[in-house]
C-alpha positions in Angstrom: 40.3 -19.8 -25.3 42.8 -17.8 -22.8 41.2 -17.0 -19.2 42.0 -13.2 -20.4 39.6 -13.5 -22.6 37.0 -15.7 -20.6 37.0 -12.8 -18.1 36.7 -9.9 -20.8 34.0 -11.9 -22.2 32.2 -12.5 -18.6 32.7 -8.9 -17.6 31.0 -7.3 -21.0 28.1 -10.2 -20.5 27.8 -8.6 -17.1 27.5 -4.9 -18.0 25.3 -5.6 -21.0 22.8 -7.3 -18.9 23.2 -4.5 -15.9 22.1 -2.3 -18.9 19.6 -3.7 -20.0 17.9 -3.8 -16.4 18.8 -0.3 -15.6 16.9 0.4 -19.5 14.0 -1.0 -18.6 14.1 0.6 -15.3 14.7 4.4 -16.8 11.7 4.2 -19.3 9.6 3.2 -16.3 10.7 6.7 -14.6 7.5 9.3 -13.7 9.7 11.9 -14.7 9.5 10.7 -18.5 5.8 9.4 -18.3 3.9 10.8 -16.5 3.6 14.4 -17.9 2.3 13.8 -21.4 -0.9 12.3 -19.5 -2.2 14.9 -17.3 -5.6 16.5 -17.3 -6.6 20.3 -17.7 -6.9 22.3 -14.3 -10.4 22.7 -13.1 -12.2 25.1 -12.1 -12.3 24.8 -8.2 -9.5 22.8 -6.1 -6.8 20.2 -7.7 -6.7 17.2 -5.0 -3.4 14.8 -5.5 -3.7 11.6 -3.9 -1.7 8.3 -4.1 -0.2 5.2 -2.9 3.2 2.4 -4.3 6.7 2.4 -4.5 6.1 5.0 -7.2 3.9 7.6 -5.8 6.6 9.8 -4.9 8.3 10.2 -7.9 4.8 10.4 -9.9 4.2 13.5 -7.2 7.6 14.9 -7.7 7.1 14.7 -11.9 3.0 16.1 -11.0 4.3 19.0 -9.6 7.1 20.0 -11.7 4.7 20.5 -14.2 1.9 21.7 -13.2 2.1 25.4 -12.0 -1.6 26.0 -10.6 -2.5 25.6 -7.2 -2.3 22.1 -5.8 -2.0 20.4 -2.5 -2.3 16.6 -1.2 -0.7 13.4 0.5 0.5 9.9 -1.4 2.1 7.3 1.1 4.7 5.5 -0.4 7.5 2.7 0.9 10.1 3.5 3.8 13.0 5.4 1.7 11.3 5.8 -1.3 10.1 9.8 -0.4 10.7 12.9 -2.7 11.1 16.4 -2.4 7.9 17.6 -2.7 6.6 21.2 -2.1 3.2 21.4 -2.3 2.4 17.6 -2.2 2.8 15.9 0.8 4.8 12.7 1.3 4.2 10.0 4.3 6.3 6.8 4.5 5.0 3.3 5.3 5.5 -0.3 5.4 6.1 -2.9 2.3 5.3 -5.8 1.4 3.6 -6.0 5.5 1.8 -2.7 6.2 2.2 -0.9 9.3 0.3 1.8 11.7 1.6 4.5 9.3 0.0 3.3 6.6 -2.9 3.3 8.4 -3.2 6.8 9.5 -1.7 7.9 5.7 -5.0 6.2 4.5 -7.1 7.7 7.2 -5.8 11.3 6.0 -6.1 10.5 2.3 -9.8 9.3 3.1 -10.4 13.3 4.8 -8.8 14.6 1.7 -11.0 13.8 -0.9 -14.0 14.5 1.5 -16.8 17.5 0.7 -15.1 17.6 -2.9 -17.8 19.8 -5.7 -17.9 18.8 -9.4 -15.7 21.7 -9.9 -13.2 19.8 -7.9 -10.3 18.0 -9.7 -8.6 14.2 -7.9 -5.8 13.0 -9.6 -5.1 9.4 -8.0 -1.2 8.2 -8.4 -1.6 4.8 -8.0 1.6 2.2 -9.0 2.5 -1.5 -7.6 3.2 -1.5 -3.7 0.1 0.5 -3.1 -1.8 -2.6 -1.7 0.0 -2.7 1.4 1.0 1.2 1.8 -2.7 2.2 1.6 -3.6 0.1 4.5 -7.5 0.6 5.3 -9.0 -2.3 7.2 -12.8 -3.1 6.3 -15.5 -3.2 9.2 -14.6 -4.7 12.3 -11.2 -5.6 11.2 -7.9 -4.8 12.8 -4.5 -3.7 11.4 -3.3 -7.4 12.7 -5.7 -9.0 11.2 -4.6 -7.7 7.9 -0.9 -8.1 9.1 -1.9 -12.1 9.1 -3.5 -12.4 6.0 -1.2 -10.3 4.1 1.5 -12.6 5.2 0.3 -15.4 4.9 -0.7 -14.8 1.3 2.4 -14.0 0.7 4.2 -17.1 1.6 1.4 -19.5 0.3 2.3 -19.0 -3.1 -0.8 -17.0 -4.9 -0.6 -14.7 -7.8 -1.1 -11.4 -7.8 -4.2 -10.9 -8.7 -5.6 -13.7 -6.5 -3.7 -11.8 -3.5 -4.9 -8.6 -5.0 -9.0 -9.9 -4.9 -8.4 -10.7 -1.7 -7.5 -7.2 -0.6 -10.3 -5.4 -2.1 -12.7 -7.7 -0.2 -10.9 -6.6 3.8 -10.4 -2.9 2.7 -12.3 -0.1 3.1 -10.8 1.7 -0.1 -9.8 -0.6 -2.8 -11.8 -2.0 -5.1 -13.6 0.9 -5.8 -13.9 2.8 -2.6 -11.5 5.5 -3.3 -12.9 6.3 -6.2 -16.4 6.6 -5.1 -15.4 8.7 -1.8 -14.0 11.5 -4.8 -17.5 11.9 -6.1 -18.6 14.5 -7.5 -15.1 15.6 -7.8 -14.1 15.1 -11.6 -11.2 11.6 -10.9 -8.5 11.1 -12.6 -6.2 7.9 -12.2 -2.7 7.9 -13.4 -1.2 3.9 -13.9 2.1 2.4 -13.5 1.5 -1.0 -14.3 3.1 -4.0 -12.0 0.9 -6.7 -12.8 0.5 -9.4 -16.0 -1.9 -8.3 -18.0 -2.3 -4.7 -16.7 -5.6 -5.1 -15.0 -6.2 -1.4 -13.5 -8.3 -3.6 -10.9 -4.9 -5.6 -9.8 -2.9 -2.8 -9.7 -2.7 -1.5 -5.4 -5.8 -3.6 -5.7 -7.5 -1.1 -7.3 -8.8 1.7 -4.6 -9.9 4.6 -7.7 -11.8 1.8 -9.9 -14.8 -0.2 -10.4 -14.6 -4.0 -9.4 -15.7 -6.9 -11.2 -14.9 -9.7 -8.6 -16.8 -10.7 -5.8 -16.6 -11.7 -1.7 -17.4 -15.3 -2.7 -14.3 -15.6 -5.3 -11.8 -13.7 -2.3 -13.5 -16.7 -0.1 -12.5 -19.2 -2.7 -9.1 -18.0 -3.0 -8.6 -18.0 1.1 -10.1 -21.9 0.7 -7.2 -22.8 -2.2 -4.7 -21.6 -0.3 -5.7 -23.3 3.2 -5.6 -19.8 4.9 -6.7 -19.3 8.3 -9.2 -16.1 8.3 -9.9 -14.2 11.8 -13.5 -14.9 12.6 -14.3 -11.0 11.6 -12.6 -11.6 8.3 -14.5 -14.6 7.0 -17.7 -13.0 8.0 -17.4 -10.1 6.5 -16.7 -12.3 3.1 -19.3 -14.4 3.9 -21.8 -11.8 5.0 -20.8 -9.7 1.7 -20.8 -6.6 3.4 -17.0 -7.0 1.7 -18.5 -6.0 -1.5 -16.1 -3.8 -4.1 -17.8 -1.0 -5.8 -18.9 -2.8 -9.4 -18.6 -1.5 -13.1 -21.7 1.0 -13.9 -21.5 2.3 -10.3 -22.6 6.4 -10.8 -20.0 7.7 -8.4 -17.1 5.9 -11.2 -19.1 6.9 -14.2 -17.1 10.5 -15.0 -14.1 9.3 -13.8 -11.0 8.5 -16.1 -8.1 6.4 -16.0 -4.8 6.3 -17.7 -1.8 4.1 -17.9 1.0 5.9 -18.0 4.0 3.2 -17.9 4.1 -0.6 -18.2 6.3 -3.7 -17.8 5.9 -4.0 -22.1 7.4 -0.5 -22.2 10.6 -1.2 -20.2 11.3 -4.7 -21.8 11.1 -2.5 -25.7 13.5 -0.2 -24.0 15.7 -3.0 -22.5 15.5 -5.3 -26.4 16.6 -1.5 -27.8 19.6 -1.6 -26.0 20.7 -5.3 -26.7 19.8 -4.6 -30.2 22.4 -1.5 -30.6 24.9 -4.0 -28.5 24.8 -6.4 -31.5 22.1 -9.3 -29.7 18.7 -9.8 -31.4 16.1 -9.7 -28.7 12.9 -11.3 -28.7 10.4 -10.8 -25.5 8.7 -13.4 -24.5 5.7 -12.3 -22.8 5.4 -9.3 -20.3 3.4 -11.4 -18.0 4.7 -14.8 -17.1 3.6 -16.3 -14.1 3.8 -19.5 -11.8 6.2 -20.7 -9.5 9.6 -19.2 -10.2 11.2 -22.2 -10.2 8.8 -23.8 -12.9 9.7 -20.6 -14.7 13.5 -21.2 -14.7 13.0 -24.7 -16.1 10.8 -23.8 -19.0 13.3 -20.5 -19.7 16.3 -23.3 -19.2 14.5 -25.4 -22.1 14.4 -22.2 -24.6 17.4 -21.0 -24.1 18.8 -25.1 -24.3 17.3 -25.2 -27.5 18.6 -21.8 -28.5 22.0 -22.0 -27.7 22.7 -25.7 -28.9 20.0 -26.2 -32.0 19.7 -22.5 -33.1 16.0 -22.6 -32.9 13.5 -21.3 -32.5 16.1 -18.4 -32.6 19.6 -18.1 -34.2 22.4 -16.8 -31.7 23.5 -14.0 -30.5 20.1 -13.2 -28.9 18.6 -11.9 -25.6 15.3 -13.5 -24.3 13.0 -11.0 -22.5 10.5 -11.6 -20.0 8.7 -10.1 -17.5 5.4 -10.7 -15.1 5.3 -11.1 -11.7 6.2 -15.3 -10.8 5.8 -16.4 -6.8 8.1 -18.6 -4.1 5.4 -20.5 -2.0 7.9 -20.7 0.9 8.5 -24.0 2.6 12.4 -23.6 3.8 14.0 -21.6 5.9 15.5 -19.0 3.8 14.6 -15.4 2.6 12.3 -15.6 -0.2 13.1 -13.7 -3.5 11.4 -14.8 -6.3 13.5 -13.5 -9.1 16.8 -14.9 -7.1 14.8 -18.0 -6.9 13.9 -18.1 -10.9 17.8 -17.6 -11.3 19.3 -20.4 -8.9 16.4 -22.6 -10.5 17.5 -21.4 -13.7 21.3 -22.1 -13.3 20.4 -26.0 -11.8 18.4 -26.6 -15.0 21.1 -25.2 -17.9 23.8 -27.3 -15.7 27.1 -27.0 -17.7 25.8 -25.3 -20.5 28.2 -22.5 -21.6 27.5 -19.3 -23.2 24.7 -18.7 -21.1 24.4 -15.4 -19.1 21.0 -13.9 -17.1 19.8 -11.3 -15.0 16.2 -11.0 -12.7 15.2 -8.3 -10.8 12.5 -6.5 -9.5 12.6 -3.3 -11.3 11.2 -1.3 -7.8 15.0 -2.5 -6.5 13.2 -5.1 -3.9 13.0 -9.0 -4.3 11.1 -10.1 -2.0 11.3 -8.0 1.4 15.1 -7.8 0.6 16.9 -4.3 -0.5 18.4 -6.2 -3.4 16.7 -6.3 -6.8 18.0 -9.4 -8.1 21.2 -11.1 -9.3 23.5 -11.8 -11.8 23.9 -15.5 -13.6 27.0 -16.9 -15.4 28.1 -20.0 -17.1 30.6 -20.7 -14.1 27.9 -19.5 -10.9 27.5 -23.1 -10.2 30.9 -24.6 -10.6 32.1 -21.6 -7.9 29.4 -22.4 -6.1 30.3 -25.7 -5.2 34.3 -24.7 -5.1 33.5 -22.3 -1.9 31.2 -25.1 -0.7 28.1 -24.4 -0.7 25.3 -26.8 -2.7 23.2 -25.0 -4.7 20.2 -27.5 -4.5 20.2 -26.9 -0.5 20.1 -23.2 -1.1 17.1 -23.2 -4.0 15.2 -26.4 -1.3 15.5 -23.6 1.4 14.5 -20.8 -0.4 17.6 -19.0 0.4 18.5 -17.5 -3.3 19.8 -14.4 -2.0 22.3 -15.8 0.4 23.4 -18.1 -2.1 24.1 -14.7 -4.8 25.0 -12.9 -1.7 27.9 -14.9 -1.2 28.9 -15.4 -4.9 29.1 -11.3 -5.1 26.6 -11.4 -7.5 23.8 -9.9 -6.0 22.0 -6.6 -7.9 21.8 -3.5 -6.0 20.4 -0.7 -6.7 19.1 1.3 -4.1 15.0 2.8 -4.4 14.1 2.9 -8.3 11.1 4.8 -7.3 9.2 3.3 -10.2 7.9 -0.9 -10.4 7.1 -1.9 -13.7 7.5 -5.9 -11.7 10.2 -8.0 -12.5 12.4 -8.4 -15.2 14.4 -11.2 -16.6 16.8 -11.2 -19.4 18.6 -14.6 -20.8 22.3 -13.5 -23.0 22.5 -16.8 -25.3 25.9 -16.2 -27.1 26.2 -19.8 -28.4 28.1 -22.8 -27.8 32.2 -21.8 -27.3 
């Protein structure tokens, strides 16, 4: 085969998987969702409120079609805000929250405060919201959660194990929202980052009821060996923590809706590779576990796939998404869907034929502005010509400098949606 058509072939392999990304990423949009799920307009005041990567654009779509009187305040990442008119937008920090998100919590808190039951809440809550709606329980300090929130972060916990945590050192989530709305009717509008699409895991749930208790976030703190402030641990211990629990009165009238989900965007991404001539098949829209354990069992499929037609026959696309983790132990910059890939690309070796993209679909890996990258058949092989070792890069952690340096890196600016990440493995067969 001529290098002519080796690069032709690498550079549609490249574009078909960019489009499947971008794909998945366009169905997630507010602007398409969200409008089909909104409630009637009450009779006394419509309240907005909301916090995540998407809040902003689920405001912009909110208002665009929805021509009564309106006003409110969603806090969303650093350079993720939209033109609002009527709905305000404050900025904060992701994935470690800052003073800003603080005081956009405070505000959000006043907001929703003397409501009637002619009163009308609409909660825009997506995946980010966690750390943007920053409300430290009793005695606690914004530090405190600075600490925590990092450290569960680095030690390698899933979401919703991070996420149970978090409802038990807030004064909003799990619940707490929601119940400061009462007797306001509340109405939450979803955009689902987590497996399973627990409303519970998703910004840690501030607008719904809570199942979990202080003694399981105490268990989780435990597995993870993380050192709690002294106020922390007693307030788990004490269970003044407590989330607001199913069957609670002030959550009894209220209503929630999911309006987008990682499933959604990895149909939209297998409808493109369908018209481009690739069976797809999706593999689950909630994988989890170490990224790198991921990329091995992935590496096995497509393997199988690519040399022994089975389970499926080639040309195909394997789709995945879920939210994996990077328990940090090197030096590098974390990423977990760079991380998958580099793992990925060690495990297939010299196995041709074999193209893949990961990315988080809110455009940030990690606490990087980069999305993702791009894998080919030859990433390793000009890898080690320019150098570098892989193995030392995936040992460190340091995925992104090691696609960084290849060019391959994805970039795509704010998405202003998170549907959570998305893989997708070309298998065009053995050449």
């Amino acid at each position: 085969m001529s290098n002519t058509h080796l690069n032709t072939t690498e550079m549609l392999s490249r574009a078909l998987l960019r489009s499947l990304f971008d794909a998945a990423v366009a169905a997630a949009q507010p602007a398409l969702c969200l409008p089909a799920f909104l409630p009637p307009p009450p009779k006394g005041r419509t309240i907005v409120i909301g916090a995540g990567k998407a809040s902003a654009a689920m405001a912009l779509a909110l208002e665009s079609h929805w021509p009564q009187p309106l006003e409110g305040l969603v806090v969303t990442r650093y350079g993720y805000q939209q033109a609002c008119q009527r709905i305000e937008i404050v900025q904060a920090a992701h994935p470690v929250p800052d003073a800003a998100g603080i005081q956009a919590a405070q505000r959000i808190r006043e907001l929703v405060s003397g409501l009637t039951r002619d009163d009308l809440v609409i909660a825009l809550i997506s995946g980010g919201g966690s750390s943007l709606l920053v409300a430290p329980g009793e005695s606690l300090t914004l530090q405190d959660k600075q600490a925590v929130n990092a450290a569960l972060l680095a030690c390698g916990a899933t979401i919703s194990e991070m996420n149970c945590v978090r409802r038990h050192l807030s004064s909003l989530k799990g619940g707490r929202l929601g119940a400061l709305c009462h007797p306001a009717k509340l109405v939450t509008l979803l955009i689902s980052d987590v497996p399973g699409d627990l409303p519970k895991d998703i910004a840690s749930g501030p607008t719904v009821a809570d199942s979990s208790t202080c003694a399981q976030a105490l268990e989780i703190i435990q597995r993870y060996q993380i050192k709690l402030p002294a106020p922390m641990r007693a307030l788990l211990e004490s269970g003044a923590g407590e989330s607001i629990k199913p069957g609670d009165a002030r959550l009894m009238g209220s209503e929630v809706q999911m309006i987008t989900t990682p499933q959604i965007a990895l149909e939209a991404a297998a409808e493109v590779a369908r018209v481009a001539g690739f069976t797809p098949y999706i593999l689950s829209d909630s994988l989890e576990g170490e990224a790198r354990d991921v990329a091995e069992a992935l590496a096995g499929i497509a393997r199988q796939v690519a040399l022994r037609g089975q389970p499926f026959q080639t040309p195909c696309v394997l789709l995945s998404g879920g939210e994996t983790t990077v328990t940090l132990k090197g030096q590098g910059r974390g990423g977990r869907n760079v991380e998958f890939l580099l793992a990925l690309a060690l495990a297939l070796g010299d196995l041709q034929g074999v193209y893949a993209i990961a990315g988080d679909t809110d455009g940030v890996d990690g606490a990087e502005e980069i999305a993702g990258a791009l894998l080919t058949p030859n990433s390793i092989a000009r890898a080690w010509a320019a150098g570098m070792n892989p193995r030392t890069y995936l040992e460190n952690n340091d995925a992104h400098s090691f696609f960084q340096a290849l060019g391959d890196s994805v970039i795509t600016g704010p998405t202003l949606t998170n549907v959570n990440d998305f893989r997708a493995i070309l298998i065009k067969g053995q050449v």
